[in-house]
N, C-alpha and C positions, 0 to 999 in steps of 0.2 A: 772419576771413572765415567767414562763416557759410553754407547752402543758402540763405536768404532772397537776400541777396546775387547769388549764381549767379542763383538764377532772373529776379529782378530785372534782372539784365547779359542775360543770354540774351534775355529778352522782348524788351530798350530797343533788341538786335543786331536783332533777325528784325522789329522794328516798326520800325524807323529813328524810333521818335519817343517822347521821355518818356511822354508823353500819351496817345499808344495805347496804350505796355507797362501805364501804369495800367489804364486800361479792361480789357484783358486779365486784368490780374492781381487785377481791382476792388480795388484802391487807388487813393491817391491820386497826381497825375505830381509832390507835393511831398513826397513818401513817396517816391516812387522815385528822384528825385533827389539827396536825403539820402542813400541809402542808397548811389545811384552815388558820390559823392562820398568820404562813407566808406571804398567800394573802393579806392579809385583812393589817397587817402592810406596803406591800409593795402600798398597794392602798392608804392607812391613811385612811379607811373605815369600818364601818362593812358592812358586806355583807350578813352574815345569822344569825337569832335571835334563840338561841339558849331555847329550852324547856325541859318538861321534857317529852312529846311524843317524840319528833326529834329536829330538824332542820328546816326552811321557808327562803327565804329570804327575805328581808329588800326591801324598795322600791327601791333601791342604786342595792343593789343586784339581781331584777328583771329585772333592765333595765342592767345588766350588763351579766346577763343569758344571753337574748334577741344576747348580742356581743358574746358572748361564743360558741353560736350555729352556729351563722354565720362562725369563725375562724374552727370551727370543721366540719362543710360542703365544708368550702375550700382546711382544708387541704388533706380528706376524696377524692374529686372529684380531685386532685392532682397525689394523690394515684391511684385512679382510671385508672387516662390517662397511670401514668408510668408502670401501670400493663396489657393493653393491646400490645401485640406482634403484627408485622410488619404481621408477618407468620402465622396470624392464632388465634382467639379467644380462650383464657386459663382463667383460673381462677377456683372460684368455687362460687357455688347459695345454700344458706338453706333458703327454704323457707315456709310457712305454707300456707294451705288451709279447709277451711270450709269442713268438710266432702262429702256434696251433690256436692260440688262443685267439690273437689279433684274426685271423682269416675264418671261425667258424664261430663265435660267439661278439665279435665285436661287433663286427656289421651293423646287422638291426638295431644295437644298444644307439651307435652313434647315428645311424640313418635318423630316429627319433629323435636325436637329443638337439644335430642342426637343422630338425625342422621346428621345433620347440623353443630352440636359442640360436636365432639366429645372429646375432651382436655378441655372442663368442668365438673366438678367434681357437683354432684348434690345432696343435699339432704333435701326431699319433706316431711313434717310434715302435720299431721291431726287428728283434736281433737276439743276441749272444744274451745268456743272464749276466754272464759278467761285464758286459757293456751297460745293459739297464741298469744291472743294480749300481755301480760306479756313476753314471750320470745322475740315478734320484739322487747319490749321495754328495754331490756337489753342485745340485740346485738346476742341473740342466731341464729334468723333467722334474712334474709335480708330483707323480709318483708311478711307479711297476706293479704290474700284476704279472706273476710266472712263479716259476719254482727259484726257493733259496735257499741255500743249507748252513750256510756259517753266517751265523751276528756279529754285527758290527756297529761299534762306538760310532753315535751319531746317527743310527738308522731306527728306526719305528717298525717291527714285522707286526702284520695283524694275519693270521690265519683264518683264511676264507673259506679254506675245507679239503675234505678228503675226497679224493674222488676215481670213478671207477675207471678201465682202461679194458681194451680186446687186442683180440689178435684179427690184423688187414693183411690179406694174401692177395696175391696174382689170380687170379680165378686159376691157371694155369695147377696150381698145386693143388685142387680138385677137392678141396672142401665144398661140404654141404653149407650153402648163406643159412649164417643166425642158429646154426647148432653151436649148445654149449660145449665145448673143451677140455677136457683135462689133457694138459700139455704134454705130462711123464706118460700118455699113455700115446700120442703119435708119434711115426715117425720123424727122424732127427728135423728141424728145420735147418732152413738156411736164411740168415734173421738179420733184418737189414736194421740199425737205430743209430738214434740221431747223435752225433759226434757230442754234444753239449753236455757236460757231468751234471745232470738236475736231479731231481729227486726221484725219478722214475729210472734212471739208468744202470745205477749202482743196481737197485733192486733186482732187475733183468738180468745181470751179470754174476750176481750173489746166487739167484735161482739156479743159473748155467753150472754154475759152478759146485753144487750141491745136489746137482742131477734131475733135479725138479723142470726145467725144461732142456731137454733135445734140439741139439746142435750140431748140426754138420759144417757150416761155415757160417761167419758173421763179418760184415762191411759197413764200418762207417760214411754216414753222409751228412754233410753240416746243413743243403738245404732241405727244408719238408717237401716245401713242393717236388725238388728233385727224386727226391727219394720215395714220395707217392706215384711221382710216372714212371719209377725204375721198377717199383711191385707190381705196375699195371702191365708190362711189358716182360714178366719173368714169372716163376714158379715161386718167389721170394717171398716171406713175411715179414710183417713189425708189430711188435706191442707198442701200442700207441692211445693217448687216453680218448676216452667216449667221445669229446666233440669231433674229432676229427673223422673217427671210424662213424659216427651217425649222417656226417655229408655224403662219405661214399657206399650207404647201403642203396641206392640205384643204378649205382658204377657197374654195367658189365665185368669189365676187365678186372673189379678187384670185389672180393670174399672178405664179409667179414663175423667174425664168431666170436661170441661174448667165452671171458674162459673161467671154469670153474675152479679149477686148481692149476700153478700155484695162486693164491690170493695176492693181488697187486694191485696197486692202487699208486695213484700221483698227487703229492700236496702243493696245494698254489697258496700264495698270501699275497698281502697287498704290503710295498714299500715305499715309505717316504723318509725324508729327513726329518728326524727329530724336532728340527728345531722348525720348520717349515709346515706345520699345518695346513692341511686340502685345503684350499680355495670353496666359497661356493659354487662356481662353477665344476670345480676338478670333482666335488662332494656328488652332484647332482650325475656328471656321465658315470662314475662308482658306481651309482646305486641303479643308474639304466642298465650300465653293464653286469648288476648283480643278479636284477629282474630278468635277463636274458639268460643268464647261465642258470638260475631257478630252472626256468620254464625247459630249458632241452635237459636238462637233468631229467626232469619230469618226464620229459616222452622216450627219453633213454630204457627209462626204468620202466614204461609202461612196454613199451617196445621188447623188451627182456622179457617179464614178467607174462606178456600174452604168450611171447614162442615159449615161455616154461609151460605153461599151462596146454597149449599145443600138443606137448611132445608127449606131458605126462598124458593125455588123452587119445596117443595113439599107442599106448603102453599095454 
């Protein structure tokens, strides 16, 4: 039994299909099957139950995955070590980020990180969840940060947290900036959100549909940025979570009002492949990017918390 092997099994486990692990691994799926075979002799075992969708494995085979990840995060953080220099942090970070994310909390993180390291070579993705999560999952990126809903064989979720969201309007629809909300008590909106099923959407659509928010019409739109110049330019709103709604409380054109009921909230986590452990480079922008989302959390909540105090003192 050789690493080729492992990796080989591990691919054939997380793709359920010869075919794909090749693609994956650009070989061939008569190469990987060869070499499945091989295992599986050299064990006296089967290991994967062979159909005519793919590939699964065997019970034999699931607990033998389970060893497979382990030997591939050993040898991976091995790697690791022998690739940090005495002189100086090298390497290189691809990583993905959730759009709202990448544009209002990454910034700074990485402004700081290439001026801190500059002999890491970096390159930051931003798109669809199911694009990011699909590329951490076959090694394109070193890991995502955004919203996930369904696990998957071969992926790592860590939950980074829960967190708050408002409502951003067109000034046009003539809310008071920074008053709290309760949605069931305005009138109906007309409520623009973002085309991508993440964790914040169902919720918004579950509300609508249990009466808890007021709806007159609603328009999907896949880009942010699009969809932030279509509220600046209309009587339109969107729930959308704090980072974004904290860029545009100087924005003329758009209103934004923290909302008291219903209570909503958006969950982010951080994803990588299992078997692929952060780099110290990928470790170090994480925790810049973590120190950033701390710190506007912070002024989120102070920012809240003065206009509560505000309001109650003119009560």
């Amino acid at each position: 039994m050789d690493l080729r092997q492992i990796r080989y099994f591990v691919a054939a486990c997380e793709e359920g299909s010869l075919s794909a692990a090749a693609n994956r691994l650009h070989c061939t799926a008569s190469g990987v099957s060869q070499q499945m075979s091989a295992l599986e002799a050299q064990v006296r075992m089967r290991l994967l139950e062979r159909t005519r969708r793919g590939v699964v494995p065997t019970a034999a085979g699931r607990r033998f995955y389970d060893r497979c990840l382990a030997i591939l995060k050993a040898v991976s953080e091995a790697q690791i070590e022998l690739e940090d220099f005495d002189a100086g942090l090298s390497g290189s970070i691809s990583a993905g980020f959730a759009p709202g994310i990448a544009k209002a909390i990454l910034p700074p993180a990485l402004a700081r990180f290439t001026r801190e390291y500059p002999r890491v070579d970096i390159s930051i993705a931003s798109g669809s969840a199911d694009t990011l999560v699909e590329d951490a999952a076959n090694g394109k990126l070193d890991f995502y940060v955004g919203q996930f809903s369904t696990p998957q064989i071969g992926l790592s979720e860590l939950p980074i947290g829960r967190f708050p969201v408002a409502l951003l309007s067109g000034s046009r629809r003539g809310f008071m900036p920074m008053q709290p909300l309760r949605l069931r008590e305005v009138s109906p909106l007309r409520l623009f959100t973002p085309s991508a099923a993440n964790s914040l959407r169902p919720k918004i659509e579950d509300a609508v549909r249990h009466g808890e928010i007021p709806v007159e019409r609603t328009i999907l739109i896949t880009s942010l940025s699009a969809g932030l110049e279509f509220l600046s330019q209309t009587d339109w709103s969107s729930i959308l979570p704090y980072w974004i709604c904290l860029q545009e409380l100087g924005n003329e054109r758009l209103t934004v009002n923290p909302i008291l009921s219903p209570q909503l909230s958006i969950d982010v986590e951080l994803i990588h492949a299992t078997s692929q452990p952060l780099s110290r480079p990928a470790q170090l922008l994480y925790s810049y990017f973590r120190q950033e989302l701390k710190r506007t959390e912070d002024e989120w909540r102070r920012i809240i918390d003065s206009g509560l105090r505000d309001s109650d003192g003119l009560l």
